[in-house]
DRENDO-1510 file (C-alpha; in Angstrom, 1 decimal, always signed):
<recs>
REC; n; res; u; v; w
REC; 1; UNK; -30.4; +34.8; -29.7 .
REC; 2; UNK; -29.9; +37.2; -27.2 .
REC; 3; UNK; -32.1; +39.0; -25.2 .
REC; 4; UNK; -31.7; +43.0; -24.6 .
REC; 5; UNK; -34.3; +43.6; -21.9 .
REC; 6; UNK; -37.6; +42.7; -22.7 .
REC; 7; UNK; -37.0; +42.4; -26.3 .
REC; 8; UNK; -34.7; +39.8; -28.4 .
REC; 9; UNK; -32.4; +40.2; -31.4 .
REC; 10; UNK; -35.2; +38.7; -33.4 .
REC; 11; UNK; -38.0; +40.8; -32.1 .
REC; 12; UNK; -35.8; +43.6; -32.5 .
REC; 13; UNK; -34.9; +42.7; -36.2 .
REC; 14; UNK; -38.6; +43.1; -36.9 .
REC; 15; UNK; -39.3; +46.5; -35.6 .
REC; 16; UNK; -40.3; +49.4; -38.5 .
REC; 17; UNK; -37.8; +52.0; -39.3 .
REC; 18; UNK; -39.7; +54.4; -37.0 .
REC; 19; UNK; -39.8; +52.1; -34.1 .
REC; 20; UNK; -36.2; +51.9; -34.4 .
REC; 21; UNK; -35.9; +55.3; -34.7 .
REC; 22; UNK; -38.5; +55.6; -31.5 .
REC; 23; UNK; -36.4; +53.2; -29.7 .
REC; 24; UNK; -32.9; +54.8; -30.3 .
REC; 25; UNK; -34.7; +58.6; -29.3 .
REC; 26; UNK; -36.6; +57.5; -26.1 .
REC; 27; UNK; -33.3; +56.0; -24.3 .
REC; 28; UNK; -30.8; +58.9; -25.6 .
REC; 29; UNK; -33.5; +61.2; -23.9 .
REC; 30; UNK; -33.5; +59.2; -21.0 .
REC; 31; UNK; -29.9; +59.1; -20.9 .
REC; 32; UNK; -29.6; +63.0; -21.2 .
REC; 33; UNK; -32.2; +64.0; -18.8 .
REC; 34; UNK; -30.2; +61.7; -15.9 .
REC; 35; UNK; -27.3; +64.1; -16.9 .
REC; 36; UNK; -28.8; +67.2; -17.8 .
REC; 37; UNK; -30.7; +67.4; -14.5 .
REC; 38; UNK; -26.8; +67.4; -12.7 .
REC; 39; UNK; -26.6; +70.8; -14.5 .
REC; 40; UNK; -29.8; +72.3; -12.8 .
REC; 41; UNK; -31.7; +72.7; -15.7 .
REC; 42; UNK; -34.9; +70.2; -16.8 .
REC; 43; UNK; -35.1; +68.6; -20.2 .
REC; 44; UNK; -37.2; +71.6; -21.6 .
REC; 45; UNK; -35.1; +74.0; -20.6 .
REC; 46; UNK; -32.6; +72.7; -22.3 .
REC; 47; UNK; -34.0; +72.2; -25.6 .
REC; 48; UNK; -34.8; +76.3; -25.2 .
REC; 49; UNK; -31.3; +76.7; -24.2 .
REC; 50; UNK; -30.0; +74.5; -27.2 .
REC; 51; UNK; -32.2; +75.7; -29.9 .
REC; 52; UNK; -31.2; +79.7; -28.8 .
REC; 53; UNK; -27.1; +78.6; -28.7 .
REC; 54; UNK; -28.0; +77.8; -32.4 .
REC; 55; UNK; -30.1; +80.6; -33.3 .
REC; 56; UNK; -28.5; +83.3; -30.6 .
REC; 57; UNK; -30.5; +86.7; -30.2 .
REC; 58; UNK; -34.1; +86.2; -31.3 .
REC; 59; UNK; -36.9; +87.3; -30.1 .
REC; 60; UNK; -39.8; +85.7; -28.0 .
REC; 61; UNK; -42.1; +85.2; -30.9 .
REC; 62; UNK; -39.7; +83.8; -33.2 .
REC; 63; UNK; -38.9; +81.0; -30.6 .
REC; 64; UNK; -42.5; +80.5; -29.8 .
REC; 65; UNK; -42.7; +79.5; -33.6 .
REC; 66; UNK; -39.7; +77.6; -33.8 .
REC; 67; UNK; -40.9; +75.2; -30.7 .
REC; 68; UNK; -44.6; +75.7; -31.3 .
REC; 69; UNK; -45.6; +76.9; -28.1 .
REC; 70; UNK; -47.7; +79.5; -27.3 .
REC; 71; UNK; -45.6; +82.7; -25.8 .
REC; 72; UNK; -46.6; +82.4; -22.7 .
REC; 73; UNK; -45.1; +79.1; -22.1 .
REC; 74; UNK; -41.8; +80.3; -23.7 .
REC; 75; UNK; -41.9; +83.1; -21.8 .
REC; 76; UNK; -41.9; +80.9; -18.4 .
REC; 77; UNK; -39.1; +78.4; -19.6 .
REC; 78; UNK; -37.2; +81.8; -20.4 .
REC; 79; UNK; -38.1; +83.4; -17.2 .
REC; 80; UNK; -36.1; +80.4; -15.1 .
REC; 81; UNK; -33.5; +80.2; -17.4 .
REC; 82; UNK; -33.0; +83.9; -17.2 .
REC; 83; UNK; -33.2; +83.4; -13.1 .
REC; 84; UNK; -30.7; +80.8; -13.4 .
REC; 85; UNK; -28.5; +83.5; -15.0 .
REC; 86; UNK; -28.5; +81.4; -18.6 .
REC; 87; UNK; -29.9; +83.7; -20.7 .
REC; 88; UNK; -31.0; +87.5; -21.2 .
REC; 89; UNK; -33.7; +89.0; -22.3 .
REC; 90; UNK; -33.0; +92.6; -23.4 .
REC; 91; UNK; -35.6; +95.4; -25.1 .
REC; 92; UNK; -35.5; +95.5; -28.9 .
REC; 93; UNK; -34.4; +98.9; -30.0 .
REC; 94; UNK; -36.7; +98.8; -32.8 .
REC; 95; UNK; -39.8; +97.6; -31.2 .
REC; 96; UNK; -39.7; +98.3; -27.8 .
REC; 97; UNK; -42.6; +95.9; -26.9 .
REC; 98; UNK; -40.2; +92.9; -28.2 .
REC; 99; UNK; -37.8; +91.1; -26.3 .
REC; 100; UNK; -34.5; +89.9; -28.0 .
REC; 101; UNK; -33.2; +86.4; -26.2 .
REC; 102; UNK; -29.4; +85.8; -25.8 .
REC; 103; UNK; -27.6; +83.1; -24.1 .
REC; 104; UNK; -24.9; +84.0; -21.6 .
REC; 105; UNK; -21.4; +82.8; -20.9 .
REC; 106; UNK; -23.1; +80.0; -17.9 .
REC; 107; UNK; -25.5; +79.5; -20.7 .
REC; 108; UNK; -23.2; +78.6; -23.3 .
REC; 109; UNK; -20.6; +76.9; -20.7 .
REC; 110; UNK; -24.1; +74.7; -20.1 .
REC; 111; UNK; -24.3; +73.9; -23.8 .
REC; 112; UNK; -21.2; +72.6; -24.0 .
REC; 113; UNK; -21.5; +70.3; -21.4 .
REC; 114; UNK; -24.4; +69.4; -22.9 .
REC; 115; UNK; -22.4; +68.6; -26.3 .
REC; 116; UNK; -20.2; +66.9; -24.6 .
REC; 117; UNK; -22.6; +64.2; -23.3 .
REC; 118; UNK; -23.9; +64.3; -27.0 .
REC; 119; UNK; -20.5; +63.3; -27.7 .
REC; 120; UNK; -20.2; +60.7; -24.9 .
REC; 121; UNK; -23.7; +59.2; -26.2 .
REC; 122; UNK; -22.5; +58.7; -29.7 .
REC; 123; UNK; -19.4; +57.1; -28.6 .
REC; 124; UNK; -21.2; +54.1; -26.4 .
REC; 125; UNK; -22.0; +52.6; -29.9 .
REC; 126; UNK; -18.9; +50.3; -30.5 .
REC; 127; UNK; -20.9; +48.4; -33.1 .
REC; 128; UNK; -20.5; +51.2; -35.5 .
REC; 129; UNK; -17.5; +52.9; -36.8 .
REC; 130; UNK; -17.3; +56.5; -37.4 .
REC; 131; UNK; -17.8; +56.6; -40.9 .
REC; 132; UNK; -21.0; +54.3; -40.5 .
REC; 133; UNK; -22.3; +57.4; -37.9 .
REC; 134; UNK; -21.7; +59.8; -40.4 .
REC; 135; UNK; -23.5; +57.9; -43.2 .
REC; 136; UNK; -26.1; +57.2; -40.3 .
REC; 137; UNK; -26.5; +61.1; -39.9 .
REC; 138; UNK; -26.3; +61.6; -43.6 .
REC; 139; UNK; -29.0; +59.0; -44.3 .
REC; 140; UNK; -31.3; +60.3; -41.3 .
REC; 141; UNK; -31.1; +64.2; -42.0 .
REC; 142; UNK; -33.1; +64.8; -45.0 .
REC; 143; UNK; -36.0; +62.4; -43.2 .
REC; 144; UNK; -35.7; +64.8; -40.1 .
REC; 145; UNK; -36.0; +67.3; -42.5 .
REC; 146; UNK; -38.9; +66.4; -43.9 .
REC; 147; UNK; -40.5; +65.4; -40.7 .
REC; 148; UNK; -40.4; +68.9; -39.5 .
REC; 149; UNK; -42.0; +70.1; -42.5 .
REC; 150; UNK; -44.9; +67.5; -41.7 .
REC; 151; UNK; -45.3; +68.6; -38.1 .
REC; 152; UNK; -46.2; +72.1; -40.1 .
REC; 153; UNK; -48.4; +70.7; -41.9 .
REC; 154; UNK; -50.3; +68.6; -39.4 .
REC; 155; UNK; -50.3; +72.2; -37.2 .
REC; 156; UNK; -52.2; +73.7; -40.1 .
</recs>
């Protein structure tokens, strides 16, 4: 059998669903953060930057509940993303004490170069074909899904 770094086909054959899962997560984030950090931003800013290029023009509190963090340490991710001209904070109109978080054209231009490396990441895996990612993706959604309603739960 052969080996993959410290761990063989056989050992690997072994491992649970979530330790696959684990395995599969922990070098894709490595593999992003070596890239990520070319764009000048850190690994948590870009899941901010991400999760607002989905969810464009919310407000402070509504992404301190969507990433669990408390508003202060949203509002210092958004403060160096803001300085690094990536997003903008501007004053609601209808509560003037709430600030309404947009990404910017450099932010967006970011995020796609971050979807691209997505892209490049997904296409190292010669072993499967595309239709095998897709029902990958298909099988693995509605168990993300209800993981993030556990993490609720567990924040209860």
């Amino acid at each position: 059998m052969r080996e993959r770094g410290h761990l063989s086909e056989k050992e690997i054959s072994k491992m649970s669903l979530g330790s696959l899962i684990n395995t599969v997560s922990r070098v894709h984030l490595a593999f992003l953060l070596g890239k990520i950090e070319e764009l000048g931003i850190t690994g948590g800013q870009f899941q901010f930057l991400s999760g607002l290029s989905r969810k464009d023009g919310i407000t402070q509190e509504e992404l301190s509940n969507r990433f669990h963090m408390n508003q202060s340490t949203i509002a210092r991710a958004l403060k160096k993303l803001e300085d690094a001209g990536m997003v903008q904070r501007t004053v609601d109109e209808n509560n003037r004490r709430r600030n309404i978080i947009t990404v910017t054209r450099k932010g967006q231009e970011t995020v796609n170069e971050i979807n691209k490396m997505e892209y490049e990441w997904e296409n190292r895996f010669k072993s499967l074909s595309s239709e095998e990612k897709d029902q990958l993706k298909n099988l693995l959604r509605p168990m993300a899904t209800e993981s993030i309603d556990l993490m609720y739960e567990f924040r209860k």
